[in-house]
N, C-alpha and C positions, 0 to 999 in steps of 0.2 A: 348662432344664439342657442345658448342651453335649453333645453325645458323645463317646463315648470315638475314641482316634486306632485306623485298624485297622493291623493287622500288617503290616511293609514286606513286600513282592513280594519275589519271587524271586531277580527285577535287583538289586533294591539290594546283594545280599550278592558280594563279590568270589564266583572261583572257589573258594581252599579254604575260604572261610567256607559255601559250598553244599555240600562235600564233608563238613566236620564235623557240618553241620544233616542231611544224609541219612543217617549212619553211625550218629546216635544220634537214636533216634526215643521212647527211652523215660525216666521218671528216670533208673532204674538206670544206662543205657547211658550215661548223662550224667555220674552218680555215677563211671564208672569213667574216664568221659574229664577228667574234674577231680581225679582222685586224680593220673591220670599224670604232671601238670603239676605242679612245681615249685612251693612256696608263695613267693607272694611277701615276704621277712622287710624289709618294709620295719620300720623303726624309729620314723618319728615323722611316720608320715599322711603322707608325700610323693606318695602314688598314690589315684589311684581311677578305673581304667580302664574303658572299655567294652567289650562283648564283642569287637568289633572289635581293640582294643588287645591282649586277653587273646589271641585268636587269633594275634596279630602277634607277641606277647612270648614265648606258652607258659608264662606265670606268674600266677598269680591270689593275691589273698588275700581274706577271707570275703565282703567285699560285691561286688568284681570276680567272684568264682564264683557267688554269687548271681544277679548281672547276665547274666553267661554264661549258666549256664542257664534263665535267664526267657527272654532268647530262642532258644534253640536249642527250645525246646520249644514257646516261642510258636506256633510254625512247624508244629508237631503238634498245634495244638488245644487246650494247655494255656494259661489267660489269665494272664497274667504280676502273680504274685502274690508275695510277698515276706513273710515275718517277720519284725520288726523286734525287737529285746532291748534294755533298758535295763540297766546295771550301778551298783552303788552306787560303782563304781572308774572310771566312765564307759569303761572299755571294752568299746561294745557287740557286737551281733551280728546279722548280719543273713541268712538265709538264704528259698531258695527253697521255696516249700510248692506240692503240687499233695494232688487229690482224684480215689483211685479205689475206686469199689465204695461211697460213703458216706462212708469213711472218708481220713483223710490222713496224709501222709505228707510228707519235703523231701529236698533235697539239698543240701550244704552241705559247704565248708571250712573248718577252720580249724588252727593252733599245737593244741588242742586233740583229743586224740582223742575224747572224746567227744560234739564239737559237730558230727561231723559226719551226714551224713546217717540220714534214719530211714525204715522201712520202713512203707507204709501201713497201720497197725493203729489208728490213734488215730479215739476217734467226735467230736473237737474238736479245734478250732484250742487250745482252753484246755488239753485233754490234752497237744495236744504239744507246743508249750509249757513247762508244767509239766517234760517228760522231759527238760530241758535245767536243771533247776535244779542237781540235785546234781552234775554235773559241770564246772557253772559257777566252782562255789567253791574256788578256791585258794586263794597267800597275798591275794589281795585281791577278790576277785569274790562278788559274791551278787548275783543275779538280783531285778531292782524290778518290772520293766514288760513288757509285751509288745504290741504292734499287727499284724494283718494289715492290707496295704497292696497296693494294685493302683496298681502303678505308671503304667497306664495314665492315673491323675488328675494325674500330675506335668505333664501338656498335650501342645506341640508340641516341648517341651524334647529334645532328641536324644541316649536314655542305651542308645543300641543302637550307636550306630557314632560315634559321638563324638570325636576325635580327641587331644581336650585331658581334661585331669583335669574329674573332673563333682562340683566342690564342691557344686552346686545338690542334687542327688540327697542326697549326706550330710545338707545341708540338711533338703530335703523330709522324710527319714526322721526327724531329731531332732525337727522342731518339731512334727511329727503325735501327740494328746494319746495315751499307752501305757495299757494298762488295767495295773492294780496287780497284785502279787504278792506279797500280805501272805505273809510266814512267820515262824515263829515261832525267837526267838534262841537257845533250847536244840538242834531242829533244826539251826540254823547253826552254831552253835558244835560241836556231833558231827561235823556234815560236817569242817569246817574242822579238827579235831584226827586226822580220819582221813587227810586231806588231806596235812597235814605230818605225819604218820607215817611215811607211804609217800614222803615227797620225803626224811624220813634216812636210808630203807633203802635210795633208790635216786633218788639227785640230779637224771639226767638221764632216765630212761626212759618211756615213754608214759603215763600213770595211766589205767589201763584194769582192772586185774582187782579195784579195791575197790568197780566200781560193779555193780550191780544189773542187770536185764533187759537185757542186751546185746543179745540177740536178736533184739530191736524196731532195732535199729542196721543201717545198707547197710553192705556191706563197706568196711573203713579204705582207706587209701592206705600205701604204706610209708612209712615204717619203723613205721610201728603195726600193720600189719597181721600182723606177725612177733612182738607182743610180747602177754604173758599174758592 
């Protein structure tokens, strides 16, 4: 069995790419440096940048934030580990997961307020996981699948400073088999009718106060961070 590639040096990263890697040493600090950035609203998969790109751009969307912070953290001793989400709408999700104290925890963007990051409280990757179901479900999402993934198996493939869109990596993430996420359709169908309750009483606004343990969630980004 091959080994894994180890983390590029120091050199490799331009100057303000070393300036972002020292300023945030922890999720959190990461969490708050991927809130400030501008979501990328691309429309129909035109992107999938590297952390290099992200730094270059200042825009990320959920698998380029992902990517970012695998390695900004890489760099701190956290091994560059990934969550992968299957949807029955095929739009999936893909974020960063790390382990502290036993327990884990990620950090994550998305269109979504509640896909973004979570606070290390979960004793399983299956836990948290799961803490992304019910927020999943809008007019078309329910959560099928889920995979941890160590990007490190994608090879000598270059999804840290890349310069061009990294279809491979999208790739790597869908063909890798998800473990299932049987639930049951009366659950779905509650979700889903709470769901579009709250989009007549309020078309455009973050859907944040119909869900559950919030608690367990990193601070939002705005403009979610202002809303109930």
């Amino acid at each position: 069995m091959s080994s894994r590639p180890a983390p590029p040096l120091r050199e490799a990263f331009t100057r303000a790419e070393r300036a972002i890697v020292q300023r945030h040493r922890t999720p959190e600090q990461v969490q708050r440096f991927l809130n400030s950035l501008p979501y990328n609203q691309e429309r129909h998969g035109e992107t999938l940048r590297s952390f290099r790109e992200v730094i270059r751009r200042r825009t990320a969307h959920c698998l380029e934030a992902a990517l970012a912070a695998t390695v900004i953290l890489e760099q701190h001793g956290f091994p560059p580990l990934v969550l992968s989400f299957e949807s029955k709408d095929n739009l999936d999700h893909v974020i960063f997961v790390f382990r502290r104290a036993g327990r884990w925890g990620s950090v994550a963007r998305s269109r979504d307020a509640g896909l973004h990051g979570r606070r290390p409280v979960f004793r399983s990757i299956r836990a948290l996981a799961w803490s992304h179901f019910d927020p999943y479900v809008d007019f078309t999402g329910r959560l099928t699948g889920y995979q941890l993934v160590d990007l490190r198996d994608i090879g000598d493939y270059d999804w840290r400073f890349n310069p061009k869109n990294m279809w491979k990596v999208e790739k790597f993430l869908i063909d890798i088999p998800h473990r299932p996420m049987p639930s049951s359709d009366d659950r779905y169908r509650r979700l889903l009718a709470r769901y579009t309750a709250f989009r007549r009483r309020h078309p455009t606004a973050p859907v944040i106060e119909i869900y559950s343990r919030r608690e367990r969630w990193l601070p939002l980004p705005w403009p979610h961070a202002g809303a109930p």
